[in-house]
Structure formats: structure tokens, C-alpha cells
C-alpha positions as CSV (number, residue, x, y, z in Angstrom):
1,X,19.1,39.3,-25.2
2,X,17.5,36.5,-23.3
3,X,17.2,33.0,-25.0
4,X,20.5,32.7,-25.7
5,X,22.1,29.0,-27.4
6,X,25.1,28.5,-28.6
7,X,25.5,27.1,-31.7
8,X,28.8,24.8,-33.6
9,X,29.3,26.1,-36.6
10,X,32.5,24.7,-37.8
11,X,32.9,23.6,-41.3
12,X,29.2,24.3,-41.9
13,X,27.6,27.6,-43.6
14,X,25.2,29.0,-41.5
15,X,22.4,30.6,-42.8
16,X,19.5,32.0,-41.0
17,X,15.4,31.8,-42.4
18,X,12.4,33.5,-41.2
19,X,9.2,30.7,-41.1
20,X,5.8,31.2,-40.5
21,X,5.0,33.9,-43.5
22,X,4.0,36.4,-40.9
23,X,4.0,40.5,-41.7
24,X,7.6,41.1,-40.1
25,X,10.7,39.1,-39.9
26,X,12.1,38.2,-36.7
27,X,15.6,37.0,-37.9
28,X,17.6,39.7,-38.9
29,X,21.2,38.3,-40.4
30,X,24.3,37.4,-39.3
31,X,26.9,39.5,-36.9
32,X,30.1,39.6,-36.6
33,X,31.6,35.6,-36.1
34,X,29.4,33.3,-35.6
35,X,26.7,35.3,-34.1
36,X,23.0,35.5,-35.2
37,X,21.1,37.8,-34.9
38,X,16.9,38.3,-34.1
39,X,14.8,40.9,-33.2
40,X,12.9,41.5,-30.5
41,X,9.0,41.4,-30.1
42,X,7.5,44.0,-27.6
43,X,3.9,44.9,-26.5
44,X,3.0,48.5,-26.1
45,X,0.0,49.4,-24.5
46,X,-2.2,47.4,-21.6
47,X,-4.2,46.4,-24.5
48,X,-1.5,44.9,-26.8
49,X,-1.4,40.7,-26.5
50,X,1.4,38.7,-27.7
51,X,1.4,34.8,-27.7
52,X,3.4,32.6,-29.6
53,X,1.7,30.0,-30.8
54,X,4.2,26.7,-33.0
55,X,6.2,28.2,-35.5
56,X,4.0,31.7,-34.9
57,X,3.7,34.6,-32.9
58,X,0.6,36.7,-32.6
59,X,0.0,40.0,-31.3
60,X,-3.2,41.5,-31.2
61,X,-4.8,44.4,-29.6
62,X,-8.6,44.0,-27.6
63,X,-11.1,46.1,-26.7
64,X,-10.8,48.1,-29.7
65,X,-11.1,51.7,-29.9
66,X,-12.1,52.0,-26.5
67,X,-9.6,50.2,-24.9
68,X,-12.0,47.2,-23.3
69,X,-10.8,44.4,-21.6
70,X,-12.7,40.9,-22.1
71,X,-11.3,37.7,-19.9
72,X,-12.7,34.3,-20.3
73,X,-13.5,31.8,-17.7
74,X,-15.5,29.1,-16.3
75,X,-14.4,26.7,-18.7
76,X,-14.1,29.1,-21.4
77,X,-10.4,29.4,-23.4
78,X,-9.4,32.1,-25.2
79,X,-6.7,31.7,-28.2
80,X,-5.7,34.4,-30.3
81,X,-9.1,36.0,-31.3
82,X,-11.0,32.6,-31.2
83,X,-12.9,31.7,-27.4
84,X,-13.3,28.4,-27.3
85,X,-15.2,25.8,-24.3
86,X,-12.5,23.9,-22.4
87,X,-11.0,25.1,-19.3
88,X,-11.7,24.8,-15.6
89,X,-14.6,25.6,-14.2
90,X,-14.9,28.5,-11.5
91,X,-18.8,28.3,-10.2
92,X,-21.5,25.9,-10.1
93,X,-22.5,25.8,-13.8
94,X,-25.5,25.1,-15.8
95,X,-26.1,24.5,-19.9
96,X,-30.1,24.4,-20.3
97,X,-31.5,24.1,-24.0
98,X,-34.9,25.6,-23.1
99,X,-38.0,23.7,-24.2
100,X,-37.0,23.2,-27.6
101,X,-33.1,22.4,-28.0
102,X,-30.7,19.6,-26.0
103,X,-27.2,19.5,-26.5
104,X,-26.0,16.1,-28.6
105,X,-22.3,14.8,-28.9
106,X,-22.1,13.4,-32.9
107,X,-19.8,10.2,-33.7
108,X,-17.4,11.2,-30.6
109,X,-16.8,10.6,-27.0
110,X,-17.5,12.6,-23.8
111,X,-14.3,11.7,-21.7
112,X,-14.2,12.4,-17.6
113,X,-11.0,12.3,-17.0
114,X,-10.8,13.7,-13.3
115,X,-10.3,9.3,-12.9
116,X,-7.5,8.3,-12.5
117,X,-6.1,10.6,-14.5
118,X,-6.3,13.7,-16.7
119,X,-6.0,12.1,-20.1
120,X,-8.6,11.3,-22.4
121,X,-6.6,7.9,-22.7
122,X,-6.8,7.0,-18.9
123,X,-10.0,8.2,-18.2
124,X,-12.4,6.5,-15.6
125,X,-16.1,7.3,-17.0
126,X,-17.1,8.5,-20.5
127,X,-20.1,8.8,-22.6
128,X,-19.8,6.9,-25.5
129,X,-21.2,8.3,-29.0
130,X,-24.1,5.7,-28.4
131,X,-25.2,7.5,-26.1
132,X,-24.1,4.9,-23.1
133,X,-22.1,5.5,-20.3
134,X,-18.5,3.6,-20.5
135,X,-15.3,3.2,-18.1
136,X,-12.1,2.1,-18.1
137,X,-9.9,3.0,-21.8
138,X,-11.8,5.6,-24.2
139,X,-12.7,4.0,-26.8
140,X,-12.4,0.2,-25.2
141,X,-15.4,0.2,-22.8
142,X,-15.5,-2.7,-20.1
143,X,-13.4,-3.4,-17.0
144,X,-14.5,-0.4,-15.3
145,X,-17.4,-1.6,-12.7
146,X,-17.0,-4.2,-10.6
147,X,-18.6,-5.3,-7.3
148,X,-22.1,-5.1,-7.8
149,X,-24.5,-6.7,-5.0
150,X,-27.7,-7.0,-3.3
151,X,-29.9,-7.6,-6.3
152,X,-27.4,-5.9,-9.0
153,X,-24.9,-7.3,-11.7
154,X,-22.6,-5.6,-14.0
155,X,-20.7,-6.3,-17.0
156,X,-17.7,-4.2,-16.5
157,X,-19.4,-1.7,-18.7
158,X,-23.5,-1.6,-17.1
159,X,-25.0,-2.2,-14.0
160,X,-28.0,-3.9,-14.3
161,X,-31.0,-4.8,-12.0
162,X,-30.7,-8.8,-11.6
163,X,-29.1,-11.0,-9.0
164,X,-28.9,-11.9,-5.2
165,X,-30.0,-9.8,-2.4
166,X,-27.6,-9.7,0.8
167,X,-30.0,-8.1,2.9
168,X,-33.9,-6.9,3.8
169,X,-34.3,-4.4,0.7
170,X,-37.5,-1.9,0.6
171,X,-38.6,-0.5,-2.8
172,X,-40.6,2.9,-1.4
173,X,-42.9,4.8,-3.8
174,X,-42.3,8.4,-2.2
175,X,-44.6,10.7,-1.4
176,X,-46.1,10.4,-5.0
177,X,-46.7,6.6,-4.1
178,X,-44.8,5.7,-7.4
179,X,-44.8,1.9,-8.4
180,X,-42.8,-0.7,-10.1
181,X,-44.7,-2.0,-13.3
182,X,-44.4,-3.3,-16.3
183,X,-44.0,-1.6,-19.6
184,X,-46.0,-4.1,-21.5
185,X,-47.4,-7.9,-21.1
186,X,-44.6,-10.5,-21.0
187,X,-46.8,-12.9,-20.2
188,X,-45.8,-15.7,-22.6
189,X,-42.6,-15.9,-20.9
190,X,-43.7,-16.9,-17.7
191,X,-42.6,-19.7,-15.4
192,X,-43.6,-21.1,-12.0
193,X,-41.2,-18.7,-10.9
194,X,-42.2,-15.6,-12.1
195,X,-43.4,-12.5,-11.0
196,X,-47.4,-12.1,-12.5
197,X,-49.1,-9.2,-13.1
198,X,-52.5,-8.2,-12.1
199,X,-54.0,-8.2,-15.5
200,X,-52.5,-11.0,-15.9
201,X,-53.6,-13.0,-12.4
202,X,-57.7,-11.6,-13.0
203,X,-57.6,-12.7,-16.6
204,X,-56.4,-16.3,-15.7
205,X,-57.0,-16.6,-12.1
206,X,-60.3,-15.1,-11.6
207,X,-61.8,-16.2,-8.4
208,X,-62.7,-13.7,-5.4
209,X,-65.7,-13.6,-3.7
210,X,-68.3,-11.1,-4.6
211,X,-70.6,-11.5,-1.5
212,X,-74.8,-12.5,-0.5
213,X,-77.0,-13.3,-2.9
214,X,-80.4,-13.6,-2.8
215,X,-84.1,-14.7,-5.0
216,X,-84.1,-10.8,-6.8
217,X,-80.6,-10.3,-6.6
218,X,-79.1,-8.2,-9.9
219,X,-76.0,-10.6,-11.5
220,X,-73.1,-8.3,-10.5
221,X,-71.0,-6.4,-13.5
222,X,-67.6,-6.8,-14.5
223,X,-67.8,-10.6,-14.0
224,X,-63.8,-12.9,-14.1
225,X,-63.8,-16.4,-14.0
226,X,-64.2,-18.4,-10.9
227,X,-65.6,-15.4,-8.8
228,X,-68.4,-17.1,-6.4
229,X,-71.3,-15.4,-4.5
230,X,-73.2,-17.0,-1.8
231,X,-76.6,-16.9,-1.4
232,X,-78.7,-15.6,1.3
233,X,-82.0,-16.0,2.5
234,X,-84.6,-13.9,0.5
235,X,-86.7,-12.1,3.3
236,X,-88.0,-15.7,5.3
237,X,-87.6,-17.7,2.4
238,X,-84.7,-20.2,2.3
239,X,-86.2,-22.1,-0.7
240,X,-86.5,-20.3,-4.4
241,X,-85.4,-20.1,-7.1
242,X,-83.2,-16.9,-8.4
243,X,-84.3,-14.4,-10.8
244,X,-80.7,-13.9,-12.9
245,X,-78.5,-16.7,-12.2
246,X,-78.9,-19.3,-15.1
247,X,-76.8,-22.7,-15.1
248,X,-75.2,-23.9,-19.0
249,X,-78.7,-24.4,-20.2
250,X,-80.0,-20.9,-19.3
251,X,-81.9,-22.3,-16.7
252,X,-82.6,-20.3,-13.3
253,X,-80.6,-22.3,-10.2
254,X,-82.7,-23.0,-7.2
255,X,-81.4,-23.6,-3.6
256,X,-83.0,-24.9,-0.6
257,X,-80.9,-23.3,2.4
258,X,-82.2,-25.2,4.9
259,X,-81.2,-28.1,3.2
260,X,-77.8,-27.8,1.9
261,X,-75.0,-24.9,2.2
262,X,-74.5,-23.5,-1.7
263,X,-72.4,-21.7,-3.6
264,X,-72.8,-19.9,-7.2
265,X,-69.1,-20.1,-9.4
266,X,-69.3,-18.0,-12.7
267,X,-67.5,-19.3,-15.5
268,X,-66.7,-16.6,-17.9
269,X,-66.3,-19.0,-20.7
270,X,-70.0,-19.6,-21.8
271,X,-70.6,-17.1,-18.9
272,X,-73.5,-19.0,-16.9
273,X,-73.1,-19.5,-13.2
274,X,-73.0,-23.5,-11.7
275,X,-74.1,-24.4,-8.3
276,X,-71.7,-25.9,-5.8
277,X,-73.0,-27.6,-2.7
278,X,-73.4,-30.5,-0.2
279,X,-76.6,-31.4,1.8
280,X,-75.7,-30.4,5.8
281,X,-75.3,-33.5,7.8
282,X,-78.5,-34.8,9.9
283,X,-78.3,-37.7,12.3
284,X,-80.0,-40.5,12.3
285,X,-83.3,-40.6,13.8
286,X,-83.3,-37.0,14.0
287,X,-85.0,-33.8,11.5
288,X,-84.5,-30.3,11.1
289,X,-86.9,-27.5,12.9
290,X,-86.3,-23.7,12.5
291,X,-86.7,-21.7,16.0
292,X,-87.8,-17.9,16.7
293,X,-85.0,-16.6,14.6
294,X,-84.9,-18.8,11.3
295,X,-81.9,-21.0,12.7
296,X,-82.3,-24.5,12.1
297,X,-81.9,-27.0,14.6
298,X,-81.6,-30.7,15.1
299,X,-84.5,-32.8,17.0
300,X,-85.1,-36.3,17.1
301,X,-87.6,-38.0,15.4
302,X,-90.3,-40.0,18.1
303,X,-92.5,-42.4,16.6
304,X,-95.9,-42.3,17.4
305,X,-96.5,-46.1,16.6
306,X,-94.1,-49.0,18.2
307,X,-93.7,-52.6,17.6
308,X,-93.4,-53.6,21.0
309,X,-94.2,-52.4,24.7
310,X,-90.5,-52.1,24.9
311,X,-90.4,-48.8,22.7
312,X,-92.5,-46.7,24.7
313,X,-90.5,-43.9,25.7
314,X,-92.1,-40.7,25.0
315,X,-95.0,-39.0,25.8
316,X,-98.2,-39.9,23.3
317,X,-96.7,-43.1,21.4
318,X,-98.9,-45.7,21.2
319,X,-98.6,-50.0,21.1
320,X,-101.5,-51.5,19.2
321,X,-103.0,-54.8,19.3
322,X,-105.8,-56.2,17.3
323,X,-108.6,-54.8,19.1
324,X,-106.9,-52.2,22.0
325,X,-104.3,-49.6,22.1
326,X,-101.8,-49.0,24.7
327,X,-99.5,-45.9,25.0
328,X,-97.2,-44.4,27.3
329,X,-99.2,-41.6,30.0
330,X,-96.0,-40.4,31.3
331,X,-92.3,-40.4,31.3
332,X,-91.2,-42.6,33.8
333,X,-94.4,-44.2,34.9
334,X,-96.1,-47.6,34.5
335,X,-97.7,-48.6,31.2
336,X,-102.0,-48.6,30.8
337,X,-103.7,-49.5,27.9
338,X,-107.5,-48.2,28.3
339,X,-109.7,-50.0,26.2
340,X,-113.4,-49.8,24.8
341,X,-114.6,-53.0,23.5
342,X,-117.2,-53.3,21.3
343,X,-118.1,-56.5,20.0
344,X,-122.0,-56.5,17.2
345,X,-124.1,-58.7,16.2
346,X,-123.2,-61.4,19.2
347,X,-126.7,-63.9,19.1
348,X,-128.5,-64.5,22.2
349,X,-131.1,-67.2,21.0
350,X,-128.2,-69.6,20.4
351,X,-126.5,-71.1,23.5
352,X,-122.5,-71.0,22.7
353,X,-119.2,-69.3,23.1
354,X,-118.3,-65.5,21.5
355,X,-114.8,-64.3,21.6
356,X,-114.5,-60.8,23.1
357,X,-110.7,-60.4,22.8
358,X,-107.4,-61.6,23.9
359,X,-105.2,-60.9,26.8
360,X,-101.8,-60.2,25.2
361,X,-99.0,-62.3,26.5
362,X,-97.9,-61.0,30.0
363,X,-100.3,-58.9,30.8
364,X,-102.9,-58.1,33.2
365,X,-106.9,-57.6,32.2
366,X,-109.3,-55.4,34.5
367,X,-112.8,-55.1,33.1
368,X,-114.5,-52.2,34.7
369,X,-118.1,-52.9,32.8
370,X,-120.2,-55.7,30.1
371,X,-123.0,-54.2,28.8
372,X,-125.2,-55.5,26.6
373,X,-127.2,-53.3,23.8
374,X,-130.1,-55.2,22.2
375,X,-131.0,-55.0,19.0
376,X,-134.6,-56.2,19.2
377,X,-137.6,-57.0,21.5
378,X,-137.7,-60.6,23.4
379,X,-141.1,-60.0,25.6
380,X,-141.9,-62.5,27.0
381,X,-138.4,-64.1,26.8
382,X,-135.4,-64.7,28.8
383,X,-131.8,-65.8,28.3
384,X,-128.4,-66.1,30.4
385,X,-125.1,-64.8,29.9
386,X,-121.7,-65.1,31.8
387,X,-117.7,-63.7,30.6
388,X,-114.3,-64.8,31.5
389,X,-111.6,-66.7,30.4
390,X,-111.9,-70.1,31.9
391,X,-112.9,-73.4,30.3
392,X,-114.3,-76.6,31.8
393,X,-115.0,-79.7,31.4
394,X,-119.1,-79.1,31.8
395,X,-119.1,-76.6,29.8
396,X,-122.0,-75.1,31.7
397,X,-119.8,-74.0,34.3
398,X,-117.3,-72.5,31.5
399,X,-116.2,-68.6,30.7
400,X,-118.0,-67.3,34.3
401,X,-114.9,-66.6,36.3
402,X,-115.1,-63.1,35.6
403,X,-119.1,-62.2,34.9
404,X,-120.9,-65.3,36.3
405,X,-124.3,-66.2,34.5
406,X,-126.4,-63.5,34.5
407,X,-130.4,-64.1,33.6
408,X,-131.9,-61.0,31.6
409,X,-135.8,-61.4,30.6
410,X,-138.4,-59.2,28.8
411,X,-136.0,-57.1,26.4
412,X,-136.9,-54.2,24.2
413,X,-134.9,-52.7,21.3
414,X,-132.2,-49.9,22.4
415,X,-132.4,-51.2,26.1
416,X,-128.9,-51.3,27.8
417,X,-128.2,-54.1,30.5
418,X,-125.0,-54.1,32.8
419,X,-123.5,-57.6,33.8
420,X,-122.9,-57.6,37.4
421,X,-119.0,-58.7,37.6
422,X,-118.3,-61.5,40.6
423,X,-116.9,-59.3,43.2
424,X,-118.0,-56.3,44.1
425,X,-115.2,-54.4,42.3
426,X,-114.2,-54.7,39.0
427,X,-112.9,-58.5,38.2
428,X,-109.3,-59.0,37.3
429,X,-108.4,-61.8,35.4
430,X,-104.1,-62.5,34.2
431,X,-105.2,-65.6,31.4
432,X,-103.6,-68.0,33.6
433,X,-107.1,-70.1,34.5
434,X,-107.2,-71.6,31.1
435,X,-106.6,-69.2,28.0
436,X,-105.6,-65.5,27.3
437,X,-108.9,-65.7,25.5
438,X,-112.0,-63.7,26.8
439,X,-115.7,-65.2,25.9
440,X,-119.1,-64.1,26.6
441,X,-121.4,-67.1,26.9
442,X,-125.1,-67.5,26.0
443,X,-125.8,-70.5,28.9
444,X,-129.6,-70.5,28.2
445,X,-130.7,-69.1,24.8
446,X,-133.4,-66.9,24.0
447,X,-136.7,-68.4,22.7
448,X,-137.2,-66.0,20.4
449,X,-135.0,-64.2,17.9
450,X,-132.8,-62.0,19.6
451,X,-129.0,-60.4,19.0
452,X,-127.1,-57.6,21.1
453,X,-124.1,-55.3,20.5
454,X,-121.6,-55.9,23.6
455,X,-119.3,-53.0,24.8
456,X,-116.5,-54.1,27.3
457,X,-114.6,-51.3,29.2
458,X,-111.2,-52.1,30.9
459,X,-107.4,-52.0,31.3
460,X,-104.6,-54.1,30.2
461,X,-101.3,-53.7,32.4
């Protein structure tokens, strides 16, 4: 008999019990001495199990009355007649619950204890009832992960998302382009530093432009704060005033583009729309001109009147005096001032001095012609006139330097007369004999009633 032990029985009754309460005894009494004595279990059959189990053996038979064998694997134990799960598994294994069932560990622990050990007491990783994963001790939690980086922390018992980066990270959506967002608006916790959302950045932000505007332009849809359109010419027309864009007071905005650069803000709070813009610069001296294509451009203002002879720079301008006007002919030239004189009413039945006009200060005069237009009939009759600018002492020989005394007789209305001049050319005269006054002088008067409309024609240079 195997299992053999000896046993000291000196001074001591021995007796021998049978434990367990099973259907047969294995102790069977006492032999000669001090021997005891057991019987002995055997299995007969291929289908006849025997396991002892504590204080108990079984033996059972499987397979039934036709003799089938069942073995149990794959993390399936078999004890007695009861197959329960624990065990290594054999194969690649998978426990699905359908569409309708899961599989839910109640007020326990799942232990995984391939780390570092096989014990449920040294176990690495374990799923704690709550449902979260836990390492180091069962039961204990914490001091399990450590050494968490590039954006990551931990606890000892979670990782969590959180912390410094330690290098160029990329976030990649895969090929379903996923996205990082967020479950809900935390927007009341925000600081300079934080991370916005778009909701959040359109709703308090606004702002974007929105594009051209123009007179019949619809108000676009949709509208944030601080978005801004600019508007356009409408067709050729740079000034109007828009259809449906209306300032605080409901009131259309107009614009003048050729005038000022402009902007239209919307302002969602009272939405109405408020014009930003400044007029575009314009030197001095200078206005605006649109060319062949609607582009203004700068040009400089030319006056057509000047002050003084100085001024005349351009084409067309003009210098006036009392009773002539001088202008520029040409760029770069010299300076005329064609004149027409026309002096009325000057009395020819009264000997004395009429002032044609004056020679301005520095200048030249050439008379070209004196004609006299009469205004009545003097037949018979006769009188004598002479022009210029000289004055003497007799004043008979006064005012003839450049028309001497000319001696007209027998007039009728609407004749013309011309006064020969004292060269054969036209006379020119600078005002330096006496005056820069010009007179026509009646030297012998008419003896009857008689007056005359003089026109003088000339140059001052």
C-alpha cells in the first residue's frame, strides 16, 4: 500500500474515524500492533473519475450510458460534475452579448494578474467594481502609472489629457476627418488663455467681411456683429444713397465714392448698419477729374483771374485793369494785353481835357487807331482834336504827342472819323513824357452842340 506514515503510538489509544459522511468507509480498523488499516479506492472503466477533493473523495462516471467523453478548456474548469470559467486560455477568444446583453462585474474586482505576479494580491492592472481601471494592490488603487509626458499626467491610478508637450505633436482626424470638440459650452470659464470655440468666437467676435455693396444691393442674411461690407459703384454712379442699409435712426446711408473710401459695420445689437469712412486726401491747389474708365485723378486747379502780371502761367488766364484785360497767349511767350477802348458821350463843343485810360505802371502803350463816332449833325461846324499823354505849360500844345490836332468840319450823325496818329505807324507812347494818363483833347470847340463816342484800339506790353 502506497502512502505509508508511521505513526508513535505509545502510551496513547489509537483509534481510527472515517470523516466526510460519504457512502463507503475508507478506514477499515486496526491490524495486528500498531498498524491501521484503509481501503483502497480504484476506478474501473475509462469512464470512471476519481478526485479527492479536502476531506472527500469523489468518483463519478461521464458520458453516461453511452460511454461519452466531455473535456473542458479554454479557460473552462471542470470540478466534480460542476464546469466552471477559470483556467488558461488555448485560442484567441471572444465573449459577445449580441445587441441586447453586456457582461457586468457586480460589487467585485476584475484582477490581471499576468503583472508581476499571478496573485490576485500582486496584481498589476485591475478593473475596479466602479467600473475604472486600477493598478498596483487590488483593492488599494494608486501607485501603478507613472511617467506620463508630452501633454499627459497621471495620478498613479488615471492618465489624463493635461500637461507639457516634449515635442511637435499632430492630432489627425483619419480618413473619416474626425475632430476634437467640445461636449457642451464652457464658456463662462474662459481666460485670456483659453482655447475658444467657434460658436463662441462668431457670437462675441463677429466681424468678417461680407464683400461689394452697392445702391440695390439686398442686406445679406445671417448677419454677426461687426461684419462690414464695402460698397461699390452702382453701374456709373459713385454717389446714392442705398436701398436696405439704414443707420440707428432707420435712415438709408448715403456715400459719395468719389469723395471718401466707406465702409458699412453691422451691429447686431439694435441691428442697423453705421458708416465708417474718411474723405481721400487732395492737395492743395488741386481737384478731382474722373478719366475714360471712372478712375479719379488729381489736377491742379488754374485760375482764370490773377492779381498781378506775375501769375500768368497758363494758357487763357487773364490780368484785368480798370478799363483793359491782359492774358497769357502762350506758355513761355511774352505778355499782350489787346484792348478796345470805348470812351461815350466825350463833348466836342467844349475845348478841354478827357481821360481815355491809363498806362499801367511799367508798361508799354501802342494805339493802333482813334476814331471818333458822332452823335449828331455839326454842318456848317468844325472842331479840333489831338491824344497823348503829355502836358505843357501852353496847354495848347498839350496831350498831342501821340494824335496831334486833328481839324474835323461838317459832321453828320453815325459818321465815323479816324485820327491820323504822328508817324506813319502806329504811335507808341511808355507814360514817361509826363503821366501814365492818356487824354483826348478838344483844342478848338465846336460852335454848335455836338458830342461823339471814342473807340481806341491798342496794346499794352
Amino acid at each position: 500500500m502506497g502512502n505509508r506514515s508511521n505513526i508513535n503510538l505509545v502510551g496513547n489509544t489509537t483509534q481510527g474515524q472515517n470523516v466526510g459522511g460519504g457512502d463507503a468507509c475508507l478506514f477499515k480498523g486496526k491490524g495486528a500492533g500498531n498498524i491501521l488499516q484503509f481501503r483502497t479506492i480504484s476506478a474501473t472503466g475509462t469512464s470512471t473519475q476519481i478526485q479527492q477533493i479536502g476531506d472527500v473523495i469523489y468518483i463519478w462516471s461521464e458520458g453516461g450510458s453511452s460511454g461519452t467523453t466531455y473535456s473542458f478548456e479554454n479557460g473552462l474548469t471542470k470540478t466534480v460534475t460542476t464546469v466552471r470559467l477559470g483556467g488558461d486560455l488555448t485560442q484567441n477568444t471572444q465573449i459577445s452579448g449580441g445587441t441586447a446583453y453586456s457582461m457586468t462585474f457586480d460589487t467585485c474586482s476584475m484582477y490581471m494578474c499576468g503583472l508581476p505576479s499571478k496573485t490576485s494580491e500582486t496584481c498589476a492592472l485591475y478593473i475596479n467594481s466602479d467600473g475604472k481601471i486600477s493598478t498596483g494592490l487590488a483593492g488599494e488603487g494608486g501607485g501603478g502609472i507613472t511617467g506620463s509626458t508630452n501633454g499627459l499626467t497621471d495620478d498613479g491610478e488615471r492618465v489624463c489629457l493635461g500637461g507639457t508637450f516634449t515635442q511637435n505633436t499632430i492630432f489627425t482626424g483619419g480618413a473619416s476627418n474626425y475632430h476634437l470638440r467640445y461636449a457642451a459650452d464652457y464658456s463662462a470659464g474662459y481666460n485670456i488663455r483659453s482655447i475658444p470655440d467657434i460658436n463662441w468666437i462668431t457670437g462675441n467676435t463677429g466681424g468678417g467681411f461680407l464683400g461689394t455693396v452697392c445702391k440695390v444691393s439686398s442686406e445679406p442674411s445671417n448677419l454677426k456683429n461687426n461684419q462690414w461690407v464695402k460698397p461699390a459703384a452702382s453701374g456709373t454712379c459713385f454717389n446714392y444713397t442705398f436701398d436696405n442699409f439704414c443707420d440707428i435712426s432707420a435712415t438709408p446711408i448715403s456715400v459719395n465714392l468719389s469723395l471718401e473710401d466707406a465702409y458699412l459695420r453691422y451691429h447686431q445689437s439694435g441691428d442697423y448698419w453705421s458708416k465708417e469712412s474718411y474723405y481721400r486726401p487732395l492737395s492743395s491747389g488741386h481737384t478731382w477729374i474722373g478719366d475714360y474708365t471712372n478712375k479719379v485723378c488729381e489736377i491742379k486747379v488754374i485760375d482764370e483771374w490773377v492779381s498781378t502780371i506775375g501769375e500768368l502761367s497758363y494758357p487763357g488766364q487773364k490780368f484785368a485793369y480798370p478799363t483793359q484785360t491782359i492774358f497769357q497767349t502762350d506758355i513761355g511767350c511774352c505778355v499782350t494785353i489787346p484792348n478796345k477802348i470805348f470812351v461815350q458821350n466825350v463833348q466836342l463843343c467844349t475845348v478841354g481835357n478827357n481821360c481815355l485810360f491809363t498806362i499801367p505802371a511799367g508798361k508799354n502803350v501802342l494805339i493802333n487807331s482813334a476814331k471818333l463816332i458822332m452823335l449828331n449833325n455839326a454842318t456848317p461846324g468844325s472842331f479840333t482834336v489831338s491824344i497823348g499823354n503829355n502836358s505843357c505849360t501852353n496847354a495848347s500844345l498839350s496831350y498831342n504827342n501821340i494824335f496831334a490836332n486833328c481839324t474835323i468840319d461838317d459832321v453828320l450823325l453815325r459818321e465815323v472819323y479816324e485820327i491820323a496818329p504822328v508817324k506813319s505807324n502806329a504811335v507808341c507812347c511808355d507814360g514817361s513824357c509826363c503821366g501814365n494818363a492818356v487824354y483826348l483833347r478838344v483844342q478848338t470847340a465846336a460852335s454848335v452842340a455836338l458830342c461823339a463816342n471814342v473807340l481806341i484800339e491798342g496794346f499794352v506790353y
